[in-house]
Residue, then its C-alpha position, 0 to 999 in steps of 0.5 A: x346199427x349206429x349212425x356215424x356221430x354214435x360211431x364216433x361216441x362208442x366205447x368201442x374204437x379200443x376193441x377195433x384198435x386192437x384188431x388194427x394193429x393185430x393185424x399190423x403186426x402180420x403186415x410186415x409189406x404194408x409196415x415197410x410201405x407206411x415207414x416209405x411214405x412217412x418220409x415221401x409223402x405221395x399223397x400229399x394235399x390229396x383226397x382219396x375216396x376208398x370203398x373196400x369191405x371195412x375191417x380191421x386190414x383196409x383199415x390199416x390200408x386207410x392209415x398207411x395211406x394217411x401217412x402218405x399225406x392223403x386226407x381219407x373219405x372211406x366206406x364199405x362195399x358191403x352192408x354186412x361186412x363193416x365192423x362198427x369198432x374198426x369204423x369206430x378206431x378209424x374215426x377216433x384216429x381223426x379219420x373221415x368215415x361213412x359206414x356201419x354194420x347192417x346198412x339199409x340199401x338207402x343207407x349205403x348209397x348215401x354213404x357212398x355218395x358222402x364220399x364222392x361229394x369230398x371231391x376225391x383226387x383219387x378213388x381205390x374201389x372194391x367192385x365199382x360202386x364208387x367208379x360208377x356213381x361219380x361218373x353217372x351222378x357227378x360229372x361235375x367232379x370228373x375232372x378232379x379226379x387223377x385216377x384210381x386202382x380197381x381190386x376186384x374181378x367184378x369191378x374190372x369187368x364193369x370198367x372194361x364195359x364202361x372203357x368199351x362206350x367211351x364212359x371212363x373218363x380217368x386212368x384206372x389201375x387193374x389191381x386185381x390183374x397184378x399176379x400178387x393180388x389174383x394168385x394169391x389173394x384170389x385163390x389162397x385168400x378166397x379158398x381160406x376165408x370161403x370156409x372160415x366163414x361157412x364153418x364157424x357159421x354153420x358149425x357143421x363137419x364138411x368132410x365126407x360131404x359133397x360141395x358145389x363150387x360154381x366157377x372155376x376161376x382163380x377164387x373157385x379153384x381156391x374154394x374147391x381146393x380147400x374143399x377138398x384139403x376138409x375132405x369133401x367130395x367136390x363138384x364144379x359146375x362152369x360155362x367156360x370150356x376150358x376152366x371145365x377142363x382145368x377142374x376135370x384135370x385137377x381131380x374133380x368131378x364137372x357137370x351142370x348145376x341142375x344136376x349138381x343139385x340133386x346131390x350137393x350138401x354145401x352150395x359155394x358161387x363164385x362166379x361173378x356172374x347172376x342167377x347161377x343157382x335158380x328155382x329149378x335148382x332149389x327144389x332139387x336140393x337135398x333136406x338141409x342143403x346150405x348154400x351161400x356166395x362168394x363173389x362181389x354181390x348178392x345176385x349169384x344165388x337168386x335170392x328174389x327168386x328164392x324168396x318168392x318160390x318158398x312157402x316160409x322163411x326164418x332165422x335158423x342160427x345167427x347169419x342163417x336163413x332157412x326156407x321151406x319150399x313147396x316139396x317140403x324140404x328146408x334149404x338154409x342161405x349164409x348171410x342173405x347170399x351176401x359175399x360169405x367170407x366177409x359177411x360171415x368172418x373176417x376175410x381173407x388172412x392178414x398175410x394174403x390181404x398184405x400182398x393186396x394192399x401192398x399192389x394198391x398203394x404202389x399203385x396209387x402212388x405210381x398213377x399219381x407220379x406218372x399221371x402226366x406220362x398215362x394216357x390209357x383209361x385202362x391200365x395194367x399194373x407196372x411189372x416193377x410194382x408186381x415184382x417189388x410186392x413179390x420181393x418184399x414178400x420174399x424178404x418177409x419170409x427171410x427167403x432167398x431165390x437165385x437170380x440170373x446171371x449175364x450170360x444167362x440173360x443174354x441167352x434168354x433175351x439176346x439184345x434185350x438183356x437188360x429186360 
């Protein structure tokens, strides 16, 4: 753990600046967006406040960003996923920086508040957290403020509660709801990096065993996927009736977890939602059973609960906890329940976070050219934004799709052909 003037200090920002432009080099969508913005500089004279998991691509984000003109304050969402050289390179390269690895509860907070006393024009936010103090705790900045993008599942949710009340008092971008962030980051990103993180954590051969996925959302449907691609047998366990369907359809088996419970070996939640696996469900597990979380915070697996039902706890391996319960047996929680993919490996692949990243600096940058024009607090991302990370990507992948012909618009949209 490192205060942020030995960040600065460290002899470690060439390590992180290698992970940077590694991964630079598998953004050719960001690469093309940087080279934009160098020349039109949308950010010009702007603060931006930025709290998303900070490794090796938020970082390259971070700088894409900067080359539009903007003046960056960046921290964490997450305790445990910061890296301390990608901190390091970032702040060696003259930017604003307030995070570091295996923050305290009090640490984090405070590096959340060090960026929104910036007095950020603009705030990209990872589950919220940045959104949600400065409207509890700095009225008096609300005003500065243009608007932000939004990238998560669980951060959109606490803005529609926020919009509900009349509390959100500046435009917001729904990032995640941009089809080339939810089908791609959500389920490909999340079902790969889900299982990086557990295998190199654990070490332990997932085929042949029996995985819990908890939620069958686009992340779930991602996770369970992968699952089974190891040769798992996958169980999902919802409360949603027709994303119960959707599992049953797509080949696995759907019961309730306290049943699950019984029989699972790895234990997966990405729900978004707390206490989906409790006390009851932890003394039915199997000797050895692993579980672990894959949404935005650590309430998924009742760790309080957890904590206070078992007689014992100890570190089993790095980034493994294992607890005794009354019965005798031994259950084992990845990275304290924190998000695993990133508390336990490095997130989601270059590739997929590309698509993402690529959705939030357009749309930073479209709120901020349209701000005059924006009248709603809850906003979509613009099909043009989607559809030109869609073609970028297309291009990419020196891959070519036919497009529609006059007649064939007309046949299809009539009078609004020019759709």
């Amino acid at each position: 753990m490192h205060t942020i003037s030995e960040i600065r200090d460290l002899n470690l920002w060439e390590s992180g600046e290698r992970k940077i432009q590694w991964v630079k080099s598998n953004m050719p969508l960001l690469r093309g967006i940087e080279e934009d913005f160098l020349k039109t500089k949308p950010f010009a004279g702007k603060r931006i406040a930025l709290s998303i998991h900070l490794e090796a691509k938020t970082a390259y984000l971070c700088r894409v960003l900067a080359a539009g003109g903007a003046e960056m304050f960046i921290t964490g969402s997450n305790p445990l996923s910061t890296q301390d050289d990608v901190a390091a390179a970032l702040v060696h390269g003259g930017l604003n920086v307030f995070a570091w690895h295996g923050t305290t509860p009090e640490e984090y907070e405070a590096h959340t508040r060090r960026v929104i006393e910036a007095k950020p024009h603009f705030i990209i936010d990872d589950g919220g957290d940045l959104v949600t103090l400065i409207h509890s705790e700095y009225p008096e900045l609300l005003e500065n403020v243009i608007g932000g993008c939004e990238e998560t599942t669980t951060g959109i949710l606490r803005l529609h509660v926020m919009a509900d009340a009349g509390k959100l008092k500046f435009p917001m971008m729904l990032v995640n709801d941009a089809d080339c962030k939810h089908l791609f980051d959500n389920r490909y990103g999340t079902g790969q990096s889900v299982w990086d993180g557990i295998n190199r954590t654990t070490n332990l051969i997932v085929a042949g065993k029996t995985v819990v996925i908890a939620g069958y959302g686009w992340c779930g449907k991602g996770t369970a996927m992968r699952a089974k691609g190891l040769g798992a047998k996958v169980i999902v366990t919802e409360v949603d009736p027709v994303k119960a369907i959707e599992a049953v359809m797509d080949g696995f088996t759907v019961m309730k977890m306290e049943q699950a419970a019984e029989i699972g070996d790895f234990f997966v939640t990405v729900t978004g939602c707390s206490r989906v696996i409790t006390g009851n469900s932890f003394l039915k597990m199997r000797e050895g059973a692993v579980l672990c979380n894959a949404g935005h915070f650590d309430v998924e697996v009742d760790m309080a609960g957890l904590r206070e039902l078992a007689t014992e706890s100890f570190p089993a391996r790095n980034n493994i906890t294992g607890y005794k319960l009354p019965n005798g047996r031994t259950i084992y929680v990845i990275a304290e329940g924190r998000l695993v993919n990133l508390a336990a490996g490095d997130g989601h692949p270059a590739e997929i976070m590309d698509m993402s990243f690529a959705i939030q600096a357009l749309s930073a940058q479209w709120l901020i050219e349209n701000r005059a024009s924006v009248s709603k607090m809850l906003n979509n991302v613009p099909r043009a934004v989607d559809e030109d990370v869609a073609w970028r990507k297309l291009r990419s992948m020196k891959l070519e799709i036919d497009v529609l012909t006059p007649e064939q618009k007309e046949y299809l949209y009539g009078n609004t052909a020019a759709h």
